[in-house]
C-alpha angles and dihedrals in degrees: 000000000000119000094251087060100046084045086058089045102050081041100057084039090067106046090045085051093051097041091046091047090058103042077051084077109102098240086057090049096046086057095043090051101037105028105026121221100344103157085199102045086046098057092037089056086047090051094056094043087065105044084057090062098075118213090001101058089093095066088047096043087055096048094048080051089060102050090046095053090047092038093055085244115156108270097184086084097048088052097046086048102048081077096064096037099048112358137255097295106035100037083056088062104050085037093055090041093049095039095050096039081046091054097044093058089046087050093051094044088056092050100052104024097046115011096078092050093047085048097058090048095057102021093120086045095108087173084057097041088051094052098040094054075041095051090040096054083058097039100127101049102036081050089056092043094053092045091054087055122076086194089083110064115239109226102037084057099064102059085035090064089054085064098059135056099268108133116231092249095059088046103060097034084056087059087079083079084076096069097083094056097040095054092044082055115042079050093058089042093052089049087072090059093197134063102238088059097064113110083359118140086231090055114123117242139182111235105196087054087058096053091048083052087055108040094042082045096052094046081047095054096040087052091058107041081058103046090045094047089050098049094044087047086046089049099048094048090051087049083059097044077052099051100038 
């Protein structure tokens, strides 16, 4: 067996091991068993499972959030819920550390899990290879314009950003671009008050926050489609000036 594949392997071990660790609390068993496979009904028993756990539910909550984020699981209710569980503040906090540890290892995942693989099918794609150093010199800002955006979907992403030549470090600082949202977020969740309101038709919301989500989301997502476009264009032409 060759050391990328072992890596795969550990790898896949260990996310298998925490996610089956978790699902082992009673509240995630009861749905497994009862309900079958309800995302929602899964991260809103989580959510009460570590409330219940007193000082230490923010160290479960993170690491739920973690999973999730890794697992493709819907992170919108842990989010919203955070505020009920722990406040605005506070449930801001665990959500960000979790959101942003969650899409590092998705990240991660993305880049040596799947990078190699992706390189070897278009290592003779000059056109990609110029975007993606392109892509890789602007990595911060175009990842904070791209958090501040719900058009581009979270946890995809994440694994989408291994693939290209952002650094790590980039990455993770970009994740800051997150705080708008998540704040926006963890206050509309707090504003239920309860649990079974959360993602219920019945939830209370803020609409004037919602339309600051959207409005800041669509001049995000604007920002970025034209930056991207431009690099890449910038890229490409200097790719031409190289090969004439």
């Amino acid at each position: 067996m060759n050391s990328v594949s072992f890596r795969q392997i550990s790898i896949l071990i260990s996310l298998i091991f925490i996610g089956f660790s978790i699902s082992a609390t009673p509240a995630w068993a009861q749905t497994a068993t009862s309900n079958g496979f309800n995302p929602q009904l899964l991260l809103k028993n989580a959510l009460e499972w570590s409330e219940s756990l007193g000082a230490i539910g923010a160290v479960a909550f993170i690491g739920i959030y973690i999973v999730a984020t890794v697992a493709f699981l819907p992170g919108s209710i842990l989010t919203l819920g955070a505020g009920v569980v722990f406040g605005v503040w506070l449930g801001a906090l665990y959500v960000f550390i979790g959101a942003t540890l969650g899409a590092t290892a998705a990240f991660l995942v993305g880049r040596y899990l799947a990078r190699n693989w992706v390189a070897q099918k278009i290592a003779n794609n000059n056109n990609f290879n110029a975007i993606d150093r392109a892509v890789g010199k602007e990595g911060l800002k175009i990842v904070v314009l791209t958090r501040l955006s719900p058009i581009f979907p979270f946890n995809l992403l994440n694994y989408a950003f291994g693939l290209t030549g952002v650094s790590i470090k980039d990455y993770m600082i970009g994740s800051l671009g997150m705080i708008p949202g998540t704040l926006m977020y963890v206050y509309i969740g707090s504003l239920a008050g309860n649990l079974a309101l959360i993602g219920s038709a019945t939830q209370p919301t803020n609409p004037t926050l919602q339309w600051t989500i959207r409005i800041v989301g669509f001049i995000a997502t604007i920002a970025v489609t034209v930056y991207v476009t431009r690099i890449a264009k910038q890229a490409l032409n200097e790719l031409t000036v190289e090969n004439s």
